[in-house]
VEXDREN-2710 file (C-alpha; in Angstrom, 1 decimal):
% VEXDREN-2710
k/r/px/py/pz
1/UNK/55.7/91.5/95.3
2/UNK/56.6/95.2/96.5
3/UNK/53.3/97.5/95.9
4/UNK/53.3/101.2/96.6
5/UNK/50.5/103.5/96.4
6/UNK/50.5/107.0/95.8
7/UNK/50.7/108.2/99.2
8/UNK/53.7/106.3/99.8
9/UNK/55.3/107.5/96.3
10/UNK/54.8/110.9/97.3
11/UNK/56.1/110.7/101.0
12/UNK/58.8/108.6/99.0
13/UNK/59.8/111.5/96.7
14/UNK/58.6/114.5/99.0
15/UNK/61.8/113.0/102.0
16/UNK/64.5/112.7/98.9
17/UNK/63.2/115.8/97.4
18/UNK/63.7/118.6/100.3
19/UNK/67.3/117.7/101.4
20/UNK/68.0/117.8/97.6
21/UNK/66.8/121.7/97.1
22/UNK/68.6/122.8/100.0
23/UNK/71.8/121.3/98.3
24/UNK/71.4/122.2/95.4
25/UNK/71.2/126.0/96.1
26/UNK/74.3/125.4/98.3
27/UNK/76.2/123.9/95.5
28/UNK/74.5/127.2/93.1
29/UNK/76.5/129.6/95.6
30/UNK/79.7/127.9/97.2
31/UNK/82.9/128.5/96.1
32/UNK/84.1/125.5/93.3
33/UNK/80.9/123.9/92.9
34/UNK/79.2/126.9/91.5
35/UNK/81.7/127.6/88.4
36/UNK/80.4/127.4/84.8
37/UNK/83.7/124.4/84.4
38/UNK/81.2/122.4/86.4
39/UNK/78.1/121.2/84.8
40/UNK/74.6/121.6/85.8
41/UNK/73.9/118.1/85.2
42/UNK/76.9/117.0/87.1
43/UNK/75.4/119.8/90.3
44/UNK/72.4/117.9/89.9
45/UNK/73.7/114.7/90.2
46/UNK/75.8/115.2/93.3
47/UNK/73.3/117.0/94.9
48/UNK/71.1/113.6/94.3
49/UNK/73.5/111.5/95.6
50/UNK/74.2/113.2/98.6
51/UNK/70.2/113.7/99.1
52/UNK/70.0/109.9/98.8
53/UNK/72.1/109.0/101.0
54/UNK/71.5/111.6/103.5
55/UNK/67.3/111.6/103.9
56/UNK/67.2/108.1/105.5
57/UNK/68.4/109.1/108.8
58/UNK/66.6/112.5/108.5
59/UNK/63.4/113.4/110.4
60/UNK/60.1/112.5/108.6
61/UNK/58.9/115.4/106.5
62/UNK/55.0/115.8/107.3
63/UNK/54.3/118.7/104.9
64/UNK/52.8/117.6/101.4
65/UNK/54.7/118.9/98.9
66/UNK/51.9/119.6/96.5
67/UNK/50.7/122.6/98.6
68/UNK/51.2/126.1/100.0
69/UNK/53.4/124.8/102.7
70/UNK/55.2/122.8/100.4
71/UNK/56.2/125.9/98.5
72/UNK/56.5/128.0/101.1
73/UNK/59.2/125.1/102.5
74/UNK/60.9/125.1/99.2
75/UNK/61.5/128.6/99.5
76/UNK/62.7/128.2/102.7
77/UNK/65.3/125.4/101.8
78/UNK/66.5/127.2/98.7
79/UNK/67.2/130.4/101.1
80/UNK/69.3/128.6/103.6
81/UNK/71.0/127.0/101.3
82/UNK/72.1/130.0/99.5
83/UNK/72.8/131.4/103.1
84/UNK/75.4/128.9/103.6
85/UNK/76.6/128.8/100.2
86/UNK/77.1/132.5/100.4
87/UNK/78.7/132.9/103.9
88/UNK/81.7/130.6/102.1
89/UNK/81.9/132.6/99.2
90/UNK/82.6/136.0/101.5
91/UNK/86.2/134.6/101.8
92/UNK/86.9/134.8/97.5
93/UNK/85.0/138.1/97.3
94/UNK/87.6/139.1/100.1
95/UNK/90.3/138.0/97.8
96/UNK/89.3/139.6/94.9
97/UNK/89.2/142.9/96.3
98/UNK/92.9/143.0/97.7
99/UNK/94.0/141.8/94.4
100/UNK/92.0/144.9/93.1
101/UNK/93.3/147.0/95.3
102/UNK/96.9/146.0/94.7
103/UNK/96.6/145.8/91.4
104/UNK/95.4/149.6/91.0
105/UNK/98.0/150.5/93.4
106/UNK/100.8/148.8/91.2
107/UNK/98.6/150.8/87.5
108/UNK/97.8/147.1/86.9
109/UNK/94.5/147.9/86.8
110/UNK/93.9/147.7/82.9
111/UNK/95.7/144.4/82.8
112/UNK/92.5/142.5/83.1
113/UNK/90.7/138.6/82.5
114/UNK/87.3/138.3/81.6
115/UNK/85.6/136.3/84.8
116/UNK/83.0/133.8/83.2
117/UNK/81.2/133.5/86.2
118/UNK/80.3/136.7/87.5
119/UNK/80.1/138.5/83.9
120/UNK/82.8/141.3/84.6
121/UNK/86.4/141.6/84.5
122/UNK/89.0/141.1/86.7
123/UNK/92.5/142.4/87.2
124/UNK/95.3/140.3/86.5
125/UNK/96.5/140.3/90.4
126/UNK/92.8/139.5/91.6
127/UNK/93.1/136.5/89.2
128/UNK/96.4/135.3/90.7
129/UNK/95.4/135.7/94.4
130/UNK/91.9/133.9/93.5
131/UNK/93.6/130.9/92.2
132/UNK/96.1/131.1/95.2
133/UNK/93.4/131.0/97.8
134/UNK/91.7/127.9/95.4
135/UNK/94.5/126.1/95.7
136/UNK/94.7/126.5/99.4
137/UNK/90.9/125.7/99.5
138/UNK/91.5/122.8/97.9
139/UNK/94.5/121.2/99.9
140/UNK/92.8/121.5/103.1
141/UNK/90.1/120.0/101.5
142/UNK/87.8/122.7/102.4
143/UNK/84.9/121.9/100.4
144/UNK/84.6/118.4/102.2
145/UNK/84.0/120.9/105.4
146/UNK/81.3/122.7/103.2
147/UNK/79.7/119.9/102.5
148/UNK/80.2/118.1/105.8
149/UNK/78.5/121.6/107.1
150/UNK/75.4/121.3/105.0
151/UNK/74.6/117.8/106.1
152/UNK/75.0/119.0/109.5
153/UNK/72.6/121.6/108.8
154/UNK/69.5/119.1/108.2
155/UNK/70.0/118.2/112.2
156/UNK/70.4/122.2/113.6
157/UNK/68.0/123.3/111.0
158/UNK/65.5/120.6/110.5
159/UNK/63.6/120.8/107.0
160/UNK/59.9/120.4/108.6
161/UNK/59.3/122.8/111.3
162/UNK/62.3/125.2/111.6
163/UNK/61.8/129.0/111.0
164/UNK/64.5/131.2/109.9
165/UNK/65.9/133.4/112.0
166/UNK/66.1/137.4/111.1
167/UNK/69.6/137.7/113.6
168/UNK/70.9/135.4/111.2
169/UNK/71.4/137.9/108.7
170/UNK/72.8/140.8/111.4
171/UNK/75.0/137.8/112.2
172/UNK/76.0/137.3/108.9
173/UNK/76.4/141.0/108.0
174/UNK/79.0/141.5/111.4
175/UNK/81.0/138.1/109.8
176/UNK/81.1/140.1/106.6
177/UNK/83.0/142.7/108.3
178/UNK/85.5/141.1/109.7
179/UNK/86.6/139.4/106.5
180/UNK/86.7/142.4/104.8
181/UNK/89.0/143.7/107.6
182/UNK/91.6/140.5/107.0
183/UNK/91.2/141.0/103.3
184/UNK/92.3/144.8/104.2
185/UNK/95.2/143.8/106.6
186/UNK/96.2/141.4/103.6
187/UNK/97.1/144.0/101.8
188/UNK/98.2/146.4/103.9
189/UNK/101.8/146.2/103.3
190/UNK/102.2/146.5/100.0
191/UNK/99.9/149.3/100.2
192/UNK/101.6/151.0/102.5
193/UNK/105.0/150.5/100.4
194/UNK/103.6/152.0/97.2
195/UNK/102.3/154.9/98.8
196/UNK/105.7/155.5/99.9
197/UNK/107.4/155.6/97.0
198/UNK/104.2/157.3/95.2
199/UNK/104.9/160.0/98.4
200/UNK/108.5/160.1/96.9
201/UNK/108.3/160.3/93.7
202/UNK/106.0/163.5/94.5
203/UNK/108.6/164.8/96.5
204/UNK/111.2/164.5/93.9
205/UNK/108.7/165.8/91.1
206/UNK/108.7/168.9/93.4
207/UNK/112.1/169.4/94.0
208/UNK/112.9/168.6/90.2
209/UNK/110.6/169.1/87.6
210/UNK/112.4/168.1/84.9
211/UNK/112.1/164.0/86.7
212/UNK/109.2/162.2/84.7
213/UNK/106.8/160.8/87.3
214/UNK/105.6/159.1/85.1
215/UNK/108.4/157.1/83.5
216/UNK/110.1/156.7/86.3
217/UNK/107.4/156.0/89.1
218/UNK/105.1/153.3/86.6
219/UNK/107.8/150.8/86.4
220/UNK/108.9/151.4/89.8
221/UNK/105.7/150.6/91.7
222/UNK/105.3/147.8/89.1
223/UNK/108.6/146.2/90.0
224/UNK/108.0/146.6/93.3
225/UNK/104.6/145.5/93.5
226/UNK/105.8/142.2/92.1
227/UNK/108.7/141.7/95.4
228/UNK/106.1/142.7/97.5
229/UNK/104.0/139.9/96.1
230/UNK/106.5/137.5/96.2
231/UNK/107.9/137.8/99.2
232/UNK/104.6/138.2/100.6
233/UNK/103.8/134.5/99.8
234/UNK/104.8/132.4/102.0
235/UNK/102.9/134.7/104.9
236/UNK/99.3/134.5/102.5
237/UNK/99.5/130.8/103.2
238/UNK/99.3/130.5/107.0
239/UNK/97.1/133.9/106.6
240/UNK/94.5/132.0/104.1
241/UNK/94.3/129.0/106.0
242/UNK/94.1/131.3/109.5
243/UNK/90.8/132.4/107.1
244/UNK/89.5/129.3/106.1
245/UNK/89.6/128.3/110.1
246/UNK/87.4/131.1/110.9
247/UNK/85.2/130.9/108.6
248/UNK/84.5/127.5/109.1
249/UNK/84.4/127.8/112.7
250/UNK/82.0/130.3/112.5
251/UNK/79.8/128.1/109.7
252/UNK/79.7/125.5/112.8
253/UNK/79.3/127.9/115.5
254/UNK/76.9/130.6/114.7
255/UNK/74.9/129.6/111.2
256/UNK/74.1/125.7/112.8
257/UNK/73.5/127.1/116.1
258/UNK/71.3/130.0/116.1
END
């Protein structure tokens, strides 16, 4: 007959219990697993499952949770976790903003949904390029390589004994810049078209004020806002997935190894 006592219960619980806060905060910040369409108790669940499956060939956890250091730990898993949850979602924050930025180049800035997760509204074009990059997410099964990532985190960044790093914030912060620069390049040519015929249109508003800019120039950066987009497709593809690379590459390279 199998007896346990308490010490063992709690070493029991304490080994499933920290791999499973530090996913769980992942899964609160990363791109798919944190929408509202997702349940909490189904988060909660998969975050279990992993745990149990994962804390058997992790390091022994000497810390008791039921103590300072067991909070202070907690803390510290729930921070790396969101570290790593967060350095994934910098590619869909990217996205957003070019479809902002398009979209107030084109006026299509009042044409907007109302984003359940982050409580404000986005514009119609920020939607489309969102669910675009999901897709692409999604087919190179990008969120196994998240997940993959995290587990691999428990070996670089072991739960008992392993102190954050500050340069992995500076790190972070430089990463951050860069996407923000692709995100900028992504939308560099239709920008550049609609301030051309926005420079035209001036032009002809000079030479001819009786011309509407107005009438004429709305519908006009509209329709071509909408070629620019679709002809633009095919290159977002290899450009999104030229992303995704990166950013996993430097989830592997920089965030496990620092």
């Amino acid at each position: 007959m199998l007896t346990f006592n308490s010490l063992q219960l709690i070493t029991l619980i304490s080994n499933f219990f920290w791999p499973m806060i530090r996913v769980l905060s992942f899964f609160s910040v990363a791109p798919i697993f944190k929408e509202k369409l997702i349940n909490r108790k189904n988060k909660i669940l998969l975050s279990g499952m992993i745990s149990w499956l994962v804390w058997p060939f992790l390091p022994e956890v000497h810390t008791v949770l039921f103590s300072y250091f067991g909070f202070l730990l907690i803390l510290q898993q729930i921070l790396i976790g969101i570290v790593l949850g967060f350095t994934a979602q910098l590619l869909f924050a990217t996205i957003n903003l070019s479809g902002e930025i398009i979209g107030l180049q084109m006026g299509l800035s009042f044409a907007t949904f109302f984003n359940n997760n982050s409580q404000i509204g986005t514009s119609i074009i920020s939607r489309f390029l969102n669910i675009l990059a999901l897709f692409v997410f999604i087919t190179l099964n990008m969120h196994l390589y998240l997940i993959s990532i995290v587990i691999d985190s428990f070996y670089s960044m072991p739960i008992d004994g392993y102190f954050l790093n500050v340069n992995i914030f500076f790190i972070l912060l430089k990463f951050s810049s860069s996407i923000f620069l692709n995100g900028l390049l992504l939308v560099l040519p239709i920008m550049i078209i609609l301030l051309s015929i926005s420079f035209v249109m001036s032009l002809l508003n000079r030479l001819s004020p009786q011309i509407s800019i107005f009438s004429i120039g709305f519908p006009l950066n509209l329709i071509l806002g909408m070629l620019m987009l679709y002809f633009l497709i095919p290159v977002m593809l290899p450009f999104l997935k030229k992303i995704l690379d990166d950013l996993i590459f430097f989830m592997n390279n920089n965030l496990l190894h620092i």
